[in-house]
N, C-alpha and C positions, 0 to 999 in steps of 0.2 A: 831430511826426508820431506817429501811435498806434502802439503797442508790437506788433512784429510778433508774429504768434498761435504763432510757433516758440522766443520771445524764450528761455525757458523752456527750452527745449531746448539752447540755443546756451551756454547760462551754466557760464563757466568754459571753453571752448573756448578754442582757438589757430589763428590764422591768418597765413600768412608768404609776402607778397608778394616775387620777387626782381625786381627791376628792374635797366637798365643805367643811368637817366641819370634823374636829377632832372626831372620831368614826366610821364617813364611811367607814375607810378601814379597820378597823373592823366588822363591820354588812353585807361589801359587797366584796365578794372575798375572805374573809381574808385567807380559808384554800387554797386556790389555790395559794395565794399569799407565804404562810409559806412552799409550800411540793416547790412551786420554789425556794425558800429562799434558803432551807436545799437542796437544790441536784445542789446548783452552780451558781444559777443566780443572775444576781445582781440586787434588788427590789427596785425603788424609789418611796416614792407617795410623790405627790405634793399636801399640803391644800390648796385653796384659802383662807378659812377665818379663823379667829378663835374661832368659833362656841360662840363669844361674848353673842348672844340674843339667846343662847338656854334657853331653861326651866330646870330645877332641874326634873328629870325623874325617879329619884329613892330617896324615902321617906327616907332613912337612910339618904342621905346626905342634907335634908332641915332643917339645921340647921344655926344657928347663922354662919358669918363668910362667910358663902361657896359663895352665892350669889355677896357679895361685892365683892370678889376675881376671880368671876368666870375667867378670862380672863387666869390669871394665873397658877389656877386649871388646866382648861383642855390643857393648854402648859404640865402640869405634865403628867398629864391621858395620853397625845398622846406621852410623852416622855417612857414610861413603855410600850405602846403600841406594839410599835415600836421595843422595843429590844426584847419584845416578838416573833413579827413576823419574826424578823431578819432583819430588811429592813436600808434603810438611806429614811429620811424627809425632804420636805421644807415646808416652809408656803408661798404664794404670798402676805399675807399680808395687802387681804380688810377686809372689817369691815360684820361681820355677818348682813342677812336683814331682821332676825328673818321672822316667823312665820304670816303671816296677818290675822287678825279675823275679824269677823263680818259682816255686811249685810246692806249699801254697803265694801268690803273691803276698810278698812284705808289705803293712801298713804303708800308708804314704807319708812324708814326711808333716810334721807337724806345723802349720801357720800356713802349710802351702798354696796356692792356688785352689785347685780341684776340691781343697776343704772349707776355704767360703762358701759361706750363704752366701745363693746367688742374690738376695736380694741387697744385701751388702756389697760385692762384690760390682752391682750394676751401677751405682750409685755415681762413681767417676765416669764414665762411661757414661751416663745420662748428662751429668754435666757436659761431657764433649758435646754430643749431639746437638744439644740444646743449644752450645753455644756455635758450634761450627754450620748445624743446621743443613747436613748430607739434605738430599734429596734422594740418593740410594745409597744404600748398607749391604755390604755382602758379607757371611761368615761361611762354619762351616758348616754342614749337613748333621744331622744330630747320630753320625757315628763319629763326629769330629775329622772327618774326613781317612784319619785312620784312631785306633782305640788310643789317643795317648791321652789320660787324663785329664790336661790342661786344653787339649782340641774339645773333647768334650765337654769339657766347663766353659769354653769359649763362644761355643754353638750356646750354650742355655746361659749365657750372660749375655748376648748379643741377643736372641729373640725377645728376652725379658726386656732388654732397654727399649728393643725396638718398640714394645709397646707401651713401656712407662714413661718413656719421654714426650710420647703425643698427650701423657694427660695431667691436665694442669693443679691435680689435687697430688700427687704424687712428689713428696718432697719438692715444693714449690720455688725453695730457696736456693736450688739447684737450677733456675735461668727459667726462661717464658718458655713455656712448653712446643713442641717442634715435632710437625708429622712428617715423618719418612716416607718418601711416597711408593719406594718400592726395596724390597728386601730378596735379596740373592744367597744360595749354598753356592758354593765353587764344586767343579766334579770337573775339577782337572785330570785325575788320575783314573778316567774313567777303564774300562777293557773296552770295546771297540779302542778305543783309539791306541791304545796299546796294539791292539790286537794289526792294526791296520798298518803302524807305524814298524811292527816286529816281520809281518811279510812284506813290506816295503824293502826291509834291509836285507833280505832274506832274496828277494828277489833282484837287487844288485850286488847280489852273491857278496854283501857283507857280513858281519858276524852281528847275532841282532842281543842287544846287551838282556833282551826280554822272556827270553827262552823258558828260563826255571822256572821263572814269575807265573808266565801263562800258565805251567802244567798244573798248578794246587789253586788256580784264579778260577773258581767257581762262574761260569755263567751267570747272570741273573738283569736277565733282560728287560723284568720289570724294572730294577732301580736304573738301568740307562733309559729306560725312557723318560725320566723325572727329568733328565735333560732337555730346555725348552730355548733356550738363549746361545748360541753361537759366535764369539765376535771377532771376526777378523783381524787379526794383528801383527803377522808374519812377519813382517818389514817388520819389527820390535824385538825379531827372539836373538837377536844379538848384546840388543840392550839389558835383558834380561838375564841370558848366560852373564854377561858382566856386574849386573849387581849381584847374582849370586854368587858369582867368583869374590866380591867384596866379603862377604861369609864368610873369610878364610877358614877360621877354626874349624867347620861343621860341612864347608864342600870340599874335599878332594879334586882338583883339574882334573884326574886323569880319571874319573870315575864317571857313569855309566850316563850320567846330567848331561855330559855332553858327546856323548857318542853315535847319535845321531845329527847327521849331517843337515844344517839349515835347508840345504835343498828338497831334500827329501820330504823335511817336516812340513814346509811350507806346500808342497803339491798334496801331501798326504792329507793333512791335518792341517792347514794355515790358522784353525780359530783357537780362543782358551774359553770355555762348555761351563757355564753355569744353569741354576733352577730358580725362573723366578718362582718366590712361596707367596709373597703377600704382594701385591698391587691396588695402590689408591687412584689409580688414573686407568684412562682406560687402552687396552694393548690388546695385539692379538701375539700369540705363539704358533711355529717358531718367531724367535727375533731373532736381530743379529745385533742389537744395541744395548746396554744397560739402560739408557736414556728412553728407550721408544716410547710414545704415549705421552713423556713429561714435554710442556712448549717451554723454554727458555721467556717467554713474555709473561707465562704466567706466573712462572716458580719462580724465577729469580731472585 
């Protein structure tokens, strides 16, 4: 792909994705993550877990084998992910807090994620920072983007680091203290863009996978305008289908991830929609950059 016209601008930057589970930096960001890859930036995500207590998501891989190894498996899956996207990985190395069912919900399981202190839980996570030294940090939104427990602990472990790693009294012995200059929610799965991309399909009399979704998808016009950040990436959603296809266990091909046709999504929708919350430098909103505001002479 051609060298984006910012490429220049972006060289020598940091970018630090926090995820909870091996596949989210696939399903969330990914092509904005890969056009930063490819034009110079250097892309880290952080897992917290090892997506231990996910479910087997896609019917080819429930088979004999897969389940007992999952742990291992998806080390694989996120290892292929990853050189997809171009990036470098950590894991923080809690334990998945799976999924809770039922009515009333069951306890969570015991040691999990979601039952760290968050201020324990930051603790690795401050080390990265510290030493990898982002310049922005994106997580999720503090509903975790959706309620899964470890989304949510993921949101309030990433906002806590974001501010204990800029201070230098704060477990000290964890590397030279290191200010993030700008901190992002993801709101990928916004409604407009559902909304936009379901009459899209709808009107080249396709079948729009979004239908059900919409009818119980309450309105709420105030949390889409919390969208400030737009960035162009379109040329990427290929790259991006393919490290989630890397995913094996937890994406299905044939399911709904890719049923909208890159044509479409790119005239519809060509951007992936975050919120900046906190900024050190100084920017105006809308952007269309994670970077805008930061100079590469200054921060480097």
């Amino acid at each position: 792909m051609p060298q984006h016209p910012r490429a220049a601008d972006w060289a020598g930057l940091r970018l630090m994705h926090v995820h909870a589970h091996p596949d989210d930096e696939s399903s969330k960001g990914a092509a904005s993550t890969a056009m930063y890859s490819a034009n110079g930036v250097d892309v880290h995500v952080v897992t917290c877990t090892g997506g231990e207590r996910g479910s087997i998501l896609n019917p080819k891989m429930d088979r004999p084998g897969i389940l007992e190894n999952i742990h291992e498996i998806r080390r694989q899956e996120m290892e292929r992910a990853r050189d997809i996207l171009g990036i470098t990985q950590d894991w923080l190395g809690f334990v998945d807090s799976g999924w809770p069912e039922g009515d009333p919900l069951p306890p969570l399981p015991e040691g999990c994620f979601a039952l760290v202190p968050v201020e324990e839980a930051a603790v690795p996570l401050v080390r990265l920072i510290r030493s990898i030294r982002p310049h922005v940090l994106t997580t999720y939104d503090e509903r975790g983007g959706y309620p899964h427990p470890d989304h949510v602990m993921c949101h309030q472990v990433s906002v806590y680091a974001f501010d204990k790693a800029a201070d230098p009294t704060w477990h000290p012995e964890l590397g030279e203290a290191w200010q993030v200059l700008k901190l992002y929610y993801h709101h990928g799965f916004n409604r407009p863009k559902t909304l936009a991309l379901h009459e899209a399909m709808l009107a080249h009399g396709l079948e729009s996978p979004y239908a059900e979704r919409l009818e119980s998808w309450k309105p709420e016009p105030e949390w889409d305008e919390r969208i400030t950040t737009k960035v162009p990436c379109s040329d990427y959603f290929g790259v991006r289908d393919q490290a989630l296809l890397a995913h094996a266990t937890q994406i299905d091909p044939d399911s709904s991830w890719f049923a909208i046709p890159h044509e479409i999504q790119a005239t519809v929708w060509p951007t992936e929609d975050f919120e900046l919350v906190t900024s050190h430098v100084e920017t105006t909103v809308p952007e269309d950059d994670l970077f805008a505001g930061i100079s590469t002479e200054e921060h480097a």
